[in-house]
RODO-2510 file (C-alpha; in nm, 4 decimals, decimal comma):
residues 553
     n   res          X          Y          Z
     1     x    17,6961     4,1355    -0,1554
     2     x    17,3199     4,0654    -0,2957
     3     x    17,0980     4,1805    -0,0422
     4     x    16,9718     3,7425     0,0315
     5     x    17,2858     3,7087     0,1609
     6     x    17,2792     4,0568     0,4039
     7     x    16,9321     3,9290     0,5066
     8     x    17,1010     3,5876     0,5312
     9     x    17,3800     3,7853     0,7403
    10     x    17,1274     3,9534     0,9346
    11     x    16,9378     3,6691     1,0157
    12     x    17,1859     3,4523     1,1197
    13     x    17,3422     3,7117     1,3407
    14     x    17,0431     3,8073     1,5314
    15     x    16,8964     3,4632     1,5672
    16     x    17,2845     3,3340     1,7391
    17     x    17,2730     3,6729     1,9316
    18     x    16,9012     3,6468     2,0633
    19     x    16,9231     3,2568     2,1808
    20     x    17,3177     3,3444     2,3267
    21     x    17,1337     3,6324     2,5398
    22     x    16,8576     3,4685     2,6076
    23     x    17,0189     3,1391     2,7456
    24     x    17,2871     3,3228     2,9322
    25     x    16,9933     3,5607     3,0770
    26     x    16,7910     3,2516     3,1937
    27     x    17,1223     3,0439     3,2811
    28     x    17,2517     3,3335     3,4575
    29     x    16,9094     3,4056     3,6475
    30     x    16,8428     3,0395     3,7265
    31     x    17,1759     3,0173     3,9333
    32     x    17,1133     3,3400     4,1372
    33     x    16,7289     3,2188     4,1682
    34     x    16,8591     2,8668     4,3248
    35     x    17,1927     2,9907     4,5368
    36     x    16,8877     3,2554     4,6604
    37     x    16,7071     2,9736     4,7851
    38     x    16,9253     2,7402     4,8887
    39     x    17,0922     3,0696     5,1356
    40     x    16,7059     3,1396     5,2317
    41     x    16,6738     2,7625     5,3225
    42     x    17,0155     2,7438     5,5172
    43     x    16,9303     3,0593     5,6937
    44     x    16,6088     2,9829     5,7908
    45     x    16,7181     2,6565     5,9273
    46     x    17,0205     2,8033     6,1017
    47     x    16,7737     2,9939     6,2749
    48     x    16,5673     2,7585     6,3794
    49     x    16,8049     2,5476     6,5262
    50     x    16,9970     2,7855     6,7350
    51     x    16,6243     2,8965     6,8601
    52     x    16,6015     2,5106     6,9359
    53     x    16,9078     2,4816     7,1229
    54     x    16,8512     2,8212     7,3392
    55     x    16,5017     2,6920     7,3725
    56     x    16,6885     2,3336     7,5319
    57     x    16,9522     2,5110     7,7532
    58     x    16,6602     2,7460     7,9442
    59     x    16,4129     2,4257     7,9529
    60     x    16,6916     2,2109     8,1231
    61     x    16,7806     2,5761     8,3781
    62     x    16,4164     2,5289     8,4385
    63     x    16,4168     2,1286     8,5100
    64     x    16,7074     2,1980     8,7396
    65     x    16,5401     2,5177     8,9293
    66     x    16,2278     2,2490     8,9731
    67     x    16,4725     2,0055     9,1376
    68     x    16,6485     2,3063     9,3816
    69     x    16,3499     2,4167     9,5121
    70     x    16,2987     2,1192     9,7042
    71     x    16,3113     2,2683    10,0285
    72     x    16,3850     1,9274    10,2184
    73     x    16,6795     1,8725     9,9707
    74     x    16,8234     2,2275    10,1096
    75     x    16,7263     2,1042    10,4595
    76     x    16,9064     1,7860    10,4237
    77     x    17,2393     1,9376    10,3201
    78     x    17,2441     2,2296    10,5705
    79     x    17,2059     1,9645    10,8777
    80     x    17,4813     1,7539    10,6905
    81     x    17,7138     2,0492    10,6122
    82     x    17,6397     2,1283    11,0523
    83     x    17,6214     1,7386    11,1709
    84     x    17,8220     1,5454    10,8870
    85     x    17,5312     1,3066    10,9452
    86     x    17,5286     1,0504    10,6730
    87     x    17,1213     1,0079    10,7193
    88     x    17,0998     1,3236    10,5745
    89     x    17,2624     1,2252    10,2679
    90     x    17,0633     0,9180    10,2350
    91     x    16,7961     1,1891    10,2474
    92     x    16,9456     1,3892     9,9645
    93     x    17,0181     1,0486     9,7444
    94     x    16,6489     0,9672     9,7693
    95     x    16,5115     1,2829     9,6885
    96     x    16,7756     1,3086     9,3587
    97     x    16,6508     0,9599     9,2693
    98     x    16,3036     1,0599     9,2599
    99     x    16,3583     1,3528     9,1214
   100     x    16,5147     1,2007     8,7429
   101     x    16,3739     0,8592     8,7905
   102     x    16,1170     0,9316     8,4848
   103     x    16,3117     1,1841     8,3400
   104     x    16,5044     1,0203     8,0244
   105     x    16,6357     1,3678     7,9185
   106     x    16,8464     1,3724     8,2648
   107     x    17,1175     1,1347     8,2984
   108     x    17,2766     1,2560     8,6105
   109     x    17,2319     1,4698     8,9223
   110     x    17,4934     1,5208     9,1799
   111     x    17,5495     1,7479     9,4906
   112     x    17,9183     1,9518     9,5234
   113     x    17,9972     2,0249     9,8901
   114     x    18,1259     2,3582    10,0399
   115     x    18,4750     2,2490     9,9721
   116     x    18,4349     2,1434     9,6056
   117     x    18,3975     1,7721     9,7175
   118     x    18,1061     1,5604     9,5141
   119     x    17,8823     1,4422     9,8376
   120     x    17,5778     1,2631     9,6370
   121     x    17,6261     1,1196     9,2695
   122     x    17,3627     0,8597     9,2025
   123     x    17,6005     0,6914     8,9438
   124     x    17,8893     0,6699     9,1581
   125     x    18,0833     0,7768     8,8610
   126     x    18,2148     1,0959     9,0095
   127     x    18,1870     1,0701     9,4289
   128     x    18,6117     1,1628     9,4666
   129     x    18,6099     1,3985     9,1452
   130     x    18,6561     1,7552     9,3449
   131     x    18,5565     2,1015     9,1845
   132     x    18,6958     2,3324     9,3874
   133     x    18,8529     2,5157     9,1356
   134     x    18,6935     2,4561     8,8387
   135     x    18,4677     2,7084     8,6874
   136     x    18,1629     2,5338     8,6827
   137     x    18,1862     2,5066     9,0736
   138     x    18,3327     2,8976     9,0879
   139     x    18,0124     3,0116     8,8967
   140     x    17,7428     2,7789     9,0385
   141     x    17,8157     2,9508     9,3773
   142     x    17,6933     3,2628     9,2183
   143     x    17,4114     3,1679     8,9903
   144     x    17,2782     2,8895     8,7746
   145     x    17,5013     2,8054     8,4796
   146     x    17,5714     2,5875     8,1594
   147     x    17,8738     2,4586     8,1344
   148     x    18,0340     2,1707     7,8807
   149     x    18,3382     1,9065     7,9361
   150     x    18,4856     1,6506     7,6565
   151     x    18,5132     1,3061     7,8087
   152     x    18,8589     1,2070     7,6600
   153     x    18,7699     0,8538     7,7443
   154     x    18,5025     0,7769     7,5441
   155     x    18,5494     0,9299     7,1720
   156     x    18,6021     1,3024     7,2483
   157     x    18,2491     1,2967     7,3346
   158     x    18,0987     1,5706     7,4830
   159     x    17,8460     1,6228     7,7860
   160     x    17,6185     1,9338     7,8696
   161     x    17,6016     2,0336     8,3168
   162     x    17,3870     2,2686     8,4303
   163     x    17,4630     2,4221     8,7920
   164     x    17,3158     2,5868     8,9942
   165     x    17,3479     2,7572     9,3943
   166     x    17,2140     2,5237     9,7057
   167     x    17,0853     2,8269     9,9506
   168     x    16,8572     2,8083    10,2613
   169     x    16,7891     3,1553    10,3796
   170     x    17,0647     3,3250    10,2167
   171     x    17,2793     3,0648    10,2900
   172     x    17,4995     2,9096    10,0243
   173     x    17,5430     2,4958    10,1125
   174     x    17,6979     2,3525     9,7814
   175     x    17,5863     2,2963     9,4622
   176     x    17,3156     2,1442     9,2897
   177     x    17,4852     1,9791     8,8829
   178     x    17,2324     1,8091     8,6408
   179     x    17,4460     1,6535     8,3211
   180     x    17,1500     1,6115     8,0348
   181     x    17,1384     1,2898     7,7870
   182     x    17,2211     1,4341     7,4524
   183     x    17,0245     1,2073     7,2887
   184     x    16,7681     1,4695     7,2589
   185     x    17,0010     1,7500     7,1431
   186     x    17,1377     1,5011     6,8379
   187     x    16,7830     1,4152     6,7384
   188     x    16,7769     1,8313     6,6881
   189     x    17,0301     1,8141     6,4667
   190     x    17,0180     1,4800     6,3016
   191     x    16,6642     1,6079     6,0990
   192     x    16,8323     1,6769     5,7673
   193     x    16,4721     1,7902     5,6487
   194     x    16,4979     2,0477     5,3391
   195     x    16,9142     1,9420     5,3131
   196     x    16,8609     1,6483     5,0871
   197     x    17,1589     1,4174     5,0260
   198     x    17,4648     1,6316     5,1564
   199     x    17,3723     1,8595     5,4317
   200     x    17,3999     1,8710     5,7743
   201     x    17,3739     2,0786     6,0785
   202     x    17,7456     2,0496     6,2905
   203     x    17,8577     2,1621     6,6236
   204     x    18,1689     2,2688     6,7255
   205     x    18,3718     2,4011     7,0173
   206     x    18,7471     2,5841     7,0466
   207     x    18,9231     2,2106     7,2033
   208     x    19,2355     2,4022     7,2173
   209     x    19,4596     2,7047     7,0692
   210     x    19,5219     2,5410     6,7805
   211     x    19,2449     2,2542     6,7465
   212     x    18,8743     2,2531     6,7295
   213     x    18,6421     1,9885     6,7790
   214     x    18,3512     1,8722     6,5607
   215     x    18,1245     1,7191     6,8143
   216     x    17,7814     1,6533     6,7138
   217     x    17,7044     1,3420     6,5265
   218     x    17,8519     1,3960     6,1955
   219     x    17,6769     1,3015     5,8869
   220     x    18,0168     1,1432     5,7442
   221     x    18,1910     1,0663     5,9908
   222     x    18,1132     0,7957     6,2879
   223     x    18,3147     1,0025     6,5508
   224     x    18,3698     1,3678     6,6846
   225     x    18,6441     1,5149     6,4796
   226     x    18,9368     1,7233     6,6152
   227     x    19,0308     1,9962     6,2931
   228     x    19,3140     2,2224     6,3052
   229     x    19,2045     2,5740     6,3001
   230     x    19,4373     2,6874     6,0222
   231     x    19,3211     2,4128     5,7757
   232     x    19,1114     2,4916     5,4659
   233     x    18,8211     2,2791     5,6236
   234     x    18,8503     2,4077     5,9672
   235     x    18,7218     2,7873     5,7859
   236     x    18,3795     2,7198     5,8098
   237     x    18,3537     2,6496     6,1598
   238     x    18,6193     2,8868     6,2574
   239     x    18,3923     3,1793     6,1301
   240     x    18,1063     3,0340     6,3422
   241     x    18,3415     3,0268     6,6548
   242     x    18,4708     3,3944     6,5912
   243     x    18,0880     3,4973     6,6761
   244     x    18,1041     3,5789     6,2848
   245     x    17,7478     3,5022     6,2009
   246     x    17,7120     3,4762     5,8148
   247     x    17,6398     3,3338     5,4939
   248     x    17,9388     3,1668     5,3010
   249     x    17,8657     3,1152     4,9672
   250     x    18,2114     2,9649     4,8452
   251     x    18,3405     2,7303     5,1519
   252     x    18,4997     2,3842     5,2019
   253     x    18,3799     2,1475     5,4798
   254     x    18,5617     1,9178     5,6668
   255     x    18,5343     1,6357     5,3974
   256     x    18,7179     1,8918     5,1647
   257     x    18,3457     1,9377     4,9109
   258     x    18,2480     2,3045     4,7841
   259     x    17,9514     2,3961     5,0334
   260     x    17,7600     2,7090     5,1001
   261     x    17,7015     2,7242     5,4618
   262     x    17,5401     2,9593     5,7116
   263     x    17,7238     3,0311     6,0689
   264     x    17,5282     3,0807     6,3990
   265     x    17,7193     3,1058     6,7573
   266     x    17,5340     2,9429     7,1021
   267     x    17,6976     3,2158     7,3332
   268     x    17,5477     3,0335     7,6301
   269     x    17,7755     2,7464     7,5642
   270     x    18,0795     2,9081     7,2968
   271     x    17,9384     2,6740     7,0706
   272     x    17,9868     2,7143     6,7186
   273     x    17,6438     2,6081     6,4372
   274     x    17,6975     2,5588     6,0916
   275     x    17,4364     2,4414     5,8624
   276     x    17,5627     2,3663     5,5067
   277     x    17,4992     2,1978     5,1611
   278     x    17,7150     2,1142     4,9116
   279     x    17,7108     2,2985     4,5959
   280     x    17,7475     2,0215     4,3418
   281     x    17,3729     1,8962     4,4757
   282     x    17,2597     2,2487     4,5128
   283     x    17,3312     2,3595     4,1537
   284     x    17,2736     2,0189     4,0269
   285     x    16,9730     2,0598     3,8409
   286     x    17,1746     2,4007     3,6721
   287     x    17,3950     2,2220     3,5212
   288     x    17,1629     2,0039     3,3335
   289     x    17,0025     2,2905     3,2303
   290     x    17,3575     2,4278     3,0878
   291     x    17,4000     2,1100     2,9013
   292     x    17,0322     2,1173     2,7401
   293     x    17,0531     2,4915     2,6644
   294     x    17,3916     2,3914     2,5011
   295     x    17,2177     2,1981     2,2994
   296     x    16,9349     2,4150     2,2276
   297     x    17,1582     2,6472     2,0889
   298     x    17,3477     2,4321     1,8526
   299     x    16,9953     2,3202     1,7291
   300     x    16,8517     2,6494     1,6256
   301     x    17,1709     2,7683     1,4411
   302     x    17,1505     2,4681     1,2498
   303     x    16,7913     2,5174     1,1662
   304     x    16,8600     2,9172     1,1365
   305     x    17,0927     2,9148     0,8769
   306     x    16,9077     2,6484     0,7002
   307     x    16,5911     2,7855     0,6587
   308     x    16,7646     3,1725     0,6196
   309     x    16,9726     2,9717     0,2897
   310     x    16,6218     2,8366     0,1575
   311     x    16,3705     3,0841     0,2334
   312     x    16,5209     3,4079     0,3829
   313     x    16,2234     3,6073     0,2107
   314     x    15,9742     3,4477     0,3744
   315     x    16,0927     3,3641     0,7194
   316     x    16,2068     3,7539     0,7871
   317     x    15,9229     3,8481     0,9556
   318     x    15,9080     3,4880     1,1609
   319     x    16,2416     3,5514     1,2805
   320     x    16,1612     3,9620     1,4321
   321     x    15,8428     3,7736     1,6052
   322     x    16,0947     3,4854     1,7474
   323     x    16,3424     3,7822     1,8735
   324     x    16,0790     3,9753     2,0043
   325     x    15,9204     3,7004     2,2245
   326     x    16,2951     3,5857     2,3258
   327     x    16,3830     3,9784     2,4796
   328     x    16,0506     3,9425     2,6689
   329     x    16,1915     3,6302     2,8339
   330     x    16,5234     3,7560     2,8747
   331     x    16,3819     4,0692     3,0804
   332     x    16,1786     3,8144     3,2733
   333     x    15,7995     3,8360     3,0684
   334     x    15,7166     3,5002     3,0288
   335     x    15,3761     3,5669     2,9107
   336     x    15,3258     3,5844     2,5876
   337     x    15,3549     3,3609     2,3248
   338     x    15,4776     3,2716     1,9179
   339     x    15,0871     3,1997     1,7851
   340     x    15,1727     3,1354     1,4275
   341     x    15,4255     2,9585     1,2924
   342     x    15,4815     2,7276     1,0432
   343     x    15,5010     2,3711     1,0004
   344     x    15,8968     2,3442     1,0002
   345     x    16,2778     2,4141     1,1756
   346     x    16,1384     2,7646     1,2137
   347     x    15,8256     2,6377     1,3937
   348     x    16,0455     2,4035     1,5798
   349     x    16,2423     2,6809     1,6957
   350     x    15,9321     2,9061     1,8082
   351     x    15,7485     2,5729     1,9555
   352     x    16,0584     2,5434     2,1969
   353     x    16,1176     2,8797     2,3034
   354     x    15,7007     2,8985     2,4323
   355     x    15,8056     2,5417     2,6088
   356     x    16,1257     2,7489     2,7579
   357     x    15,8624     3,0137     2,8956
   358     x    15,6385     2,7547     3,0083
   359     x    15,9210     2,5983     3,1994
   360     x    16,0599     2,8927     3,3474
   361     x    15,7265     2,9717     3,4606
   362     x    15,6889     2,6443     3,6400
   363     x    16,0092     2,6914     3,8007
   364     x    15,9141     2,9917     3,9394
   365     x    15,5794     2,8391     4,0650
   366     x    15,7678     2,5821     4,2179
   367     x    16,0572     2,7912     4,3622
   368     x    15,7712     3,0196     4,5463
   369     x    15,5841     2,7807     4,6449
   370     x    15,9267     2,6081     4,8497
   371     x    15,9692     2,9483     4,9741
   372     x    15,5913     2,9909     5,1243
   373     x    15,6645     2,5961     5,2772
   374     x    15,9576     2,7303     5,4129
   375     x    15,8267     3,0119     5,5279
   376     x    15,5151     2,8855     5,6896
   377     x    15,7488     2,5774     5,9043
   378     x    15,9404     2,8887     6,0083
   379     x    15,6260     3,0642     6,1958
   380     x    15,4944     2,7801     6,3145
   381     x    15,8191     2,6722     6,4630
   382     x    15,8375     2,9930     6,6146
   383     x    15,4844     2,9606     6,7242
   384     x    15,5475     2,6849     6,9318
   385     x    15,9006     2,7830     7,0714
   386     x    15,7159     3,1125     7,1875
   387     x    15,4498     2,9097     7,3800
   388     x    15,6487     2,6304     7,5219
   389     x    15,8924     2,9052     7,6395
   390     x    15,5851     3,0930     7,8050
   391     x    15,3612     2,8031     7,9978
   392     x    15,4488     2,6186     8,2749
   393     x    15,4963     2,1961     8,1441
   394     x    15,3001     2,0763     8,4703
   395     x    15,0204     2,2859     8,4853
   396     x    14,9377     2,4240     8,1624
   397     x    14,9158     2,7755     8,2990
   398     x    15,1957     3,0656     8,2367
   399     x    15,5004     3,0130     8,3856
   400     x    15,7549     3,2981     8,6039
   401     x    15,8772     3,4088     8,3166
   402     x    15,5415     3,5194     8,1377
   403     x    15,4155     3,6479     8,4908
   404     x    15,7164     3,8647     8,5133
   405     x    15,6533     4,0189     8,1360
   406     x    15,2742     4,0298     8,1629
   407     x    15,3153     4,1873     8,5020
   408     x    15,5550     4,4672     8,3769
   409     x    15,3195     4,5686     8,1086
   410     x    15,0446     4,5319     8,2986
   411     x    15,2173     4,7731     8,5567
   412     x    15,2986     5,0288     8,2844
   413     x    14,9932     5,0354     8,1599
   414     x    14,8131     5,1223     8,4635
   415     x    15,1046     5,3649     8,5627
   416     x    14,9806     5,5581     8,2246
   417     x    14,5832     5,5319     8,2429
   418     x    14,6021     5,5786     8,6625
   419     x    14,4402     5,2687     8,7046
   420     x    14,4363     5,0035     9,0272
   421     x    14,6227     4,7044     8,9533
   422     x    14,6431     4,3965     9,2294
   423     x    14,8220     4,1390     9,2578
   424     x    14,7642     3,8041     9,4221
   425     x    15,0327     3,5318     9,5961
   426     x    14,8544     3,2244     9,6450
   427     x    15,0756     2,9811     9,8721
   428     x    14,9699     2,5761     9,9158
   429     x    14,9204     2,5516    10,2910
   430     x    15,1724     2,2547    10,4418
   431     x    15,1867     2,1238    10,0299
   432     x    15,5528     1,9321    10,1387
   433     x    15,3500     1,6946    10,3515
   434     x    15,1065     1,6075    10,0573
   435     x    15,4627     1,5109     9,9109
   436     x    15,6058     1,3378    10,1770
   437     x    15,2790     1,1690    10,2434
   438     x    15,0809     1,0740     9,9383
   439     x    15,3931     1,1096     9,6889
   440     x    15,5038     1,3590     9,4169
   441     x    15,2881     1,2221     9,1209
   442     x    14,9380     1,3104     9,3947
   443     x    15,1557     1,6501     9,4373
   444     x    15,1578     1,7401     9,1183
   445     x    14,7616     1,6115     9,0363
   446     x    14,7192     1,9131     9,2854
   447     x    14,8877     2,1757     9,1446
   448     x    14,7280     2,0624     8,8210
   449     x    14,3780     2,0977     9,0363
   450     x    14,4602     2,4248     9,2041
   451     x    14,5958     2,5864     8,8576
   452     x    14,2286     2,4479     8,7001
   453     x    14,0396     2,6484     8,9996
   454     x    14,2852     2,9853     8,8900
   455     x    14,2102     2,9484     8,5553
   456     x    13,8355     2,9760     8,5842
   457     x    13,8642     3,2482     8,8144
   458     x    14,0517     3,4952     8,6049
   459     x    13,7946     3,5466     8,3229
   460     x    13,9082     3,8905     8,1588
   461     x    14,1401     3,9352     7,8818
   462     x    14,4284     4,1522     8,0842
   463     x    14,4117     3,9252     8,3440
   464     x    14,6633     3,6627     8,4264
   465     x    14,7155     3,3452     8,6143
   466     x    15,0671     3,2302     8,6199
   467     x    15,2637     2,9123     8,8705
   468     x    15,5012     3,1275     9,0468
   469     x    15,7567     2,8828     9,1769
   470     x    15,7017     2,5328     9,3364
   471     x    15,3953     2,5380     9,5254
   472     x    15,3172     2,9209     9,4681
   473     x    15,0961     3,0782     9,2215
   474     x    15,0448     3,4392     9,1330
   475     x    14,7306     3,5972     8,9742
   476     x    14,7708     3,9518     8,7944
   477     x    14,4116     4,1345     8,7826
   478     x    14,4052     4,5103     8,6103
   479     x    14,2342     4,7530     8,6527
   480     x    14,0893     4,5873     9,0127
   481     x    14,0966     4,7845     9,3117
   482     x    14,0929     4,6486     9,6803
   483     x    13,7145     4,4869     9,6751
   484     x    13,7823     4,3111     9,3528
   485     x    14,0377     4,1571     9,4535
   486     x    13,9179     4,0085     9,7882
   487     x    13,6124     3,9007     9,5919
   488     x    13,9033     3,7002     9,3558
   489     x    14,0920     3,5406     9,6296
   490     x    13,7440     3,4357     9,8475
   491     x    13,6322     3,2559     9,5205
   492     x    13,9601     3,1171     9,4579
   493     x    14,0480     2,9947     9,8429
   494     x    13,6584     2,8575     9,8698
   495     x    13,6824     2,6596     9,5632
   496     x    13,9756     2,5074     9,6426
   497     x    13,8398     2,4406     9,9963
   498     x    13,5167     2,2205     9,7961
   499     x    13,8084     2,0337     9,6376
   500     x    13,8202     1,8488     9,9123
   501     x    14,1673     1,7283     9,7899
   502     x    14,2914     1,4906    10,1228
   503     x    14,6010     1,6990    10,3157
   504     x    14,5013     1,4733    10,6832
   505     x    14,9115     1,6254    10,8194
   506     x    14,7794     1,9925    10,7536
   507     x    14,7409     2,1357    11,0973
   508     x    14,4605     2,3831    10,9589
   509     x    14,2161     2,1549    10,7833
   510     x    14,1897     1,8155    10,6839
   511     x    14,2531     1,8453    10,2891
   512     x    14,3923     2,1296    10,0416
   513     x    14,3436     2,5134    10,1912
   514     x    14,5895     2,7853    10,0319
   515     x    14,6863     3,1077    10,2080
   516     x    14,6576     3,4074     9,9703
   517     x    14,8491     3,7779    10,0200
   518     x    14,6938     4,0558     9,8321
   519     x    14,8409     4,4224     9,7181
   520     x    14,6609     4,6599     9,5437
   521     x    14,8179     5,0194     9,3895
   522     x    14,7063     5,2979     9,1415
   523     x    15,1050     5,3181     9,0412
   524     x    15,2949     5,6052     9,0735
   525     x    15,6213     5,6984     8,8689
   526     x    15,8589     5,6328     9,1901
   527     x    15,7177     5,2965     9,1913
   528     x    15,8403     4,9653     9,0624
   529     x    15,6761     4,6621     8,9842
   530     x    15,9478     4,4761     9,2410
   531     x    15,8096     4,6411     9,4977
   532     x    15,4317     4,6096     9,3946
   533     x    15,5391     4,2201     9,4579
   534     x    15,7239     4,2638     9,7943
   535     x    15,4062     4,3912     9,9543
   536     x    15,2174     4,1095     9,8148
   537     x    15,5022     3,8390     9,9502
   538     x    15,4689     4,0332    10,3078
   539     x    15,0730     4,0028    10,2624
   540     x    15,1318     3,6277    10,1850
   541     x    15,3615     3,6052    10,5094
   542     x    15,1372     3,7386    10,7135
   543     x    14,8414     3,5347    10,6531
   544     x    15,0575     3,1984    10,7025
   545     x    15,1605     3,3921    11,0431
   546     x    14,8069     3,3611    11,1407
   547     x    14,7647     3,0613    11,1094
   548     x    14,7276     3,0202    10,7096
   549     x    14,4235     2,9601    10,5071
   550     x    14,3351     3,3133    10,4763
   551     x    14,3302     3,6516    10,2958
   552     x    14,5744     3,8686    10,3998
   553     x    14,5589     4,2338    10,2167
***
C-alpha cells in the first residue's frame, strides 16, 4: 500500500476518531453540566420552600399565641366554665370577631370546652362537632399544636388548625383552634419561577395504609389526587413521606412523565414536598445538540476524506493542528484557537470547531451565571426568612424568640468575661383598659409608641430591646451594673410619661405610665439565664404591688 493511501488511512482515521471523542466528550459533559443544574435548581428550591412553609406554621403559632393572650378572653371562659353564663360567651364571640376581622390569612377561630364540646365558632359551621377524643383536642391541652383534616365534602380538600391551651393561673379552661385560609400557602407553591413549562412544587400526606393524597393545587390536575402507594407514580412522593430526603434523578410523576425530582418532609405536619421537572424539557436543548453534532460529524468525514483523496500532502500538517485544538476541547481548554487555515472543506472544518469552542464557552458563561442568580435568590430569601422570623410584625422591634437567643449569649458571654449584665421587664400599666376603651387599633399605635421610646434608649451594639409578650417588653443591657440600669429605666419610664398618650381609666395617672422590674448579676456558673429572668418578673411584680409606675430593682 503506497504510502498516499497510509497517509490517506491515517488521516481519515484520526480525523473520525478526534470529532467521535470530541462530540461524545462535549455531548457527554453537556448532559452532566445540565442534570447538575437542573438538581442544583430543584434543590435549592426544595429548600426554600420547606423554609417557607416552617416559616408559615411558626408565624400562624405566633398569630394564635397573640389571640390567647387576651387575658379577658381567659376571663370570659373561666366565669362561663364556673357560671355557664351565656354573657360570657357573647364576651368571648366578640373578642374572636375582633380578633380575625382584618386578618384574611385566618378563616376561623373557635373555642373547645373542658369536655371536648365547640362553645364559640364564629361560622357556626362546627358549634355540635365534639373533640373529646381527637388528637388535636388531646394535644392542645398540653401545648400549642398543628394539626391537618381532609374535608371529604368538598374535593378531598385539605385545611391547616392550629391549637393551642386556654389557662388562667395554671388553670386549663378549653382550647383556643385557629383554621388558616390556604390561599396563602398555594400562592407558595403555585410560583413555578426557575421550573419553566413542566414543574411544580406538590404536597402530599399518608390518606390511608394504602392511599396517599396529592393535595396542593396541582399543576395538571384541577383536584387533589388520591394515588395508591404501590403505583409507579405514587414513588416519588412515597420517598418524600418515608422522611427520605433526596434527589431522584430517574422518577415518574403522577401523570406517568420521566422527572427528576427532589424530596423534602414538613415533620411539623407529616407532610410530604416534592419539587420536580420533567426530563424531556430539562435535556431538551441536549438533544438538539445530539442531532447537530450528528450532523457535524457526517460533514467533516465527508470533507476529510475528500480533501485527504485530493491533497493528502498538503493538508497533513492542517489535520495534526485540527486534532490538537479538538483534545484541548475535549479535556475542557476552550481557549485557543485554528489561526490559519485555508480557504476550503479543511477550513470549513477548523472554522467550526473554533465556533464549537466559542459556544461551549458561552454555555458555560451562561450556565454560571444561572447558578450565581440562583444562588444570590437563595441568600436573600434566607435573608429575609431570618429577619421576619426574628422581629416582632407590630412593633418592628425583636420579638421573644430573638430576646431569648440574644439573652443566652449575652448571659454566656458575661459568665466568661465576669461582667454585670441587667435585665429590664417593662409592663404597660392598666394597657387592657386602653383596649377596652379607645379600641385595639389605639392599642397597638401604643405599643408601636412605647417600642419607638425603647429603641432610642438602647444605643450600644450588645444591647437589646425586644416585645416580650402582649403588653410586656424586655430590654437586655451588657456589661451594665445596678446604676446603669436605673439610669435606663428612669429615661425610659420618663419618656414615656412626656408621651402623654391618653389612659383617663388608669388609676395611677391620666395617660400611658409603665412599671419597670430590674435584675442585675455578674453570672456565676450555678446560674441560669431562667433564673436571671425570674428575679426580674418578681422585680416587675413588685413595683405593680406598689402601686405601679415605678422602678423596682
Amino acid at each position: 500500500m503506497s504510502i498516499r493511501y497510509k497517509i490517506l488511512l491515517i488521516l481519515f482515521f484520526l480525523a473520525t476518531t478526534t470529532l467521535v471523542l470530541i462530540t461524545a466528550t462535549y455531548y457527554y459533559y453537556s448532559q452532566n453540566l445540565v442534570k447538575l443544574e437542573a438538581v442544583n435548581n430543584l434543590e435549592s428550591m426544595a429548600n426554600v420552600q420547606k423554609q417557607r412553609l416552617n416559616s408559615y406554621i411558626d408565624n400562624n403559632l405566633e398569630k394564635l399565641k397573640l389571640i390567647n393572650s387576651r387575658t379577658q378572653l381567659r376571663i370570659s371562659l373561666k366565669e362561663y366554665n364556673k357560671t355557664n353564663n351565656k354573657e360570657q360567651l357573647l364576651m368571648i364571640h366578640k373578642i374572636i370577631t375582633d380578633s380575625i376581622k382584618d386578618t384574611h390569612s385566618i378563616e376561623n377561630v373557635f373555642i373547645i370546652g373542658l369536655d371536648g364540646e365547640t362553645l364559640i365558632d364564629p361560622s357556626e359551621k362546627d358549634l355540635k362537632r365534639s373533640s373529646r377524643y381527637h388528637s388535636l383536642f388531646l394535644e392542645a391541652m398540653k401545648k400549642p399544636t398543628v394539626h391537618y383534616f381532609i374535608d371529604e365534602l368538598d374535593k378531598k380538600a385539605t385545611k391547616i388548625l392550629f391549637a393551642a391551651p386556654l389557662r388562667l393561673d395554671n388553670e386549663f379552661l378549653g382550647a383556643i383552634v385557629m383554621q388558616v385560609n390556604m390561599d396563602s400557602l398555594n400562592e407558595y407553591l403555585h410560583d413555578y419561577t426557575g421550573l419553566g413549562l413542566s414543574g411544580e412544587v406538590i404536597m402530599g400526606l399518608n390518606y390511608s395504609e394504602d392511599e396517599m393524597l396529592l393535595f396542593t393545587p396541582l399543576r395538571f390536575k384541577k383536584t387533589p389526587l388520591l394515588l395508591r402507594k404501590e403505583l409507579k407514580t405514587a414513588k416519588t412522593m412515597s420517598t418524600a413521606l418515608k422522611n427520605n430526603e433526596t434527589t431522584l434523578v430517574n422518577s415518574i410523576d403522577y401523570r406517568g412523565a420521566n422527572v427528576i425530582a427532589v424530596t423534602r418532609y414538613l415533620d411539623k405536619l407529616g407532610f410530604g414536598i416534592v419539587v420536580k421537572m420533567d426530563r424531556d424539557e430539562i435535556f431538551g436543548t441536549s438533544y438538539e445538540l445530539k442531532m447537530i453534532i450528528l450532523k457535524l460529524i457526517i460533514f467533516v468525514i465527508a470533507i476529510t476524506v475528500i480533501v485527504s483523496i485530493i491533497l493528502s500532502k498538503q493538508i497533513t500538517k492542517p489535520v495534526i493542528d485540527i486534532a490538537d485544538v479538538a483534545l484541548l476541547i475535549s479535556q475542557g481548554n476552550f481557549e485557543k484557537r485554528i489561526r490559519n487555515y485555508s480557504h476550503d472543506e479543511l477550513g470549513q472544518l477548523s472554522n467550526a470547531l473554533n465556533q464549537m469552542a466559542d459556544r461551549l464557552i458561552d454555555s458555560n458563561k451562561i450556565l454560571e451565571a444561572k447558578v450565581n442568580e440562583r444562588t444570590d435568590e437563595l441568600r436573600k430569601s434566607n435573608s429575609k426568612l431570618e429577619k421576619l422570623s426574628q422581629t416582632d410584625s407590630l412593633t418592628n422591634i425583636a420579638n421573644r424568640a430573638k430576646f431569648d437567643t440574644h439573652l443566652d449569649k449575652s448571659f454566656r458571654r458575661s459568665k466568661r468575661y465576669k461582667k454585670p449584665i441587667s435585665l429590664l421587664i417593662i409592663d404597660i400599666d392598666y394597657f387592657k383598659s386602653v383596649n377596652d376603651r379607645y379600641g385595639h387599633q389605639i392599642g397597638d399605635q401604643y405599643l408601636k409608641k412605647v417600642a419607638t421610646v425603647l429603641k432610642d434608649a438602647v444605643e450600644r451594639v450588645d444591647d437589646l430591646c425586644a416585645r416580650y409578650g402582649g403588653e410586656e417588653f424586655a430590654v437586655i443591657l451588657e456589661d451594665t451594673d445596678s446604676k446603669g440600669a436605673t439610669i435606663v429605666a428612669q429615661k425610659i419610664r420618663q419618656n414615656i410619661i412626656d408621651l402623654k398618650l391618653e389612659n383617663i381609666e388608669s388609676k395611677v395617672e391620666p395617660y400611658l405610665t409603665v412599671s419597670i422590674g430590674i435584675t442585675t448579676s455578674v453570672p456565676k456558673e450555678d446560674i441560669l439565664s431562667d433564673e436571671f429572668i425570674k428575679k426580674a418578673d418578681e422585680a416587675l411584680y413588685k413595683a405593680k404591688e406598689r402601686g405601679r409606675n415605678m422602678i423596682v430593682h
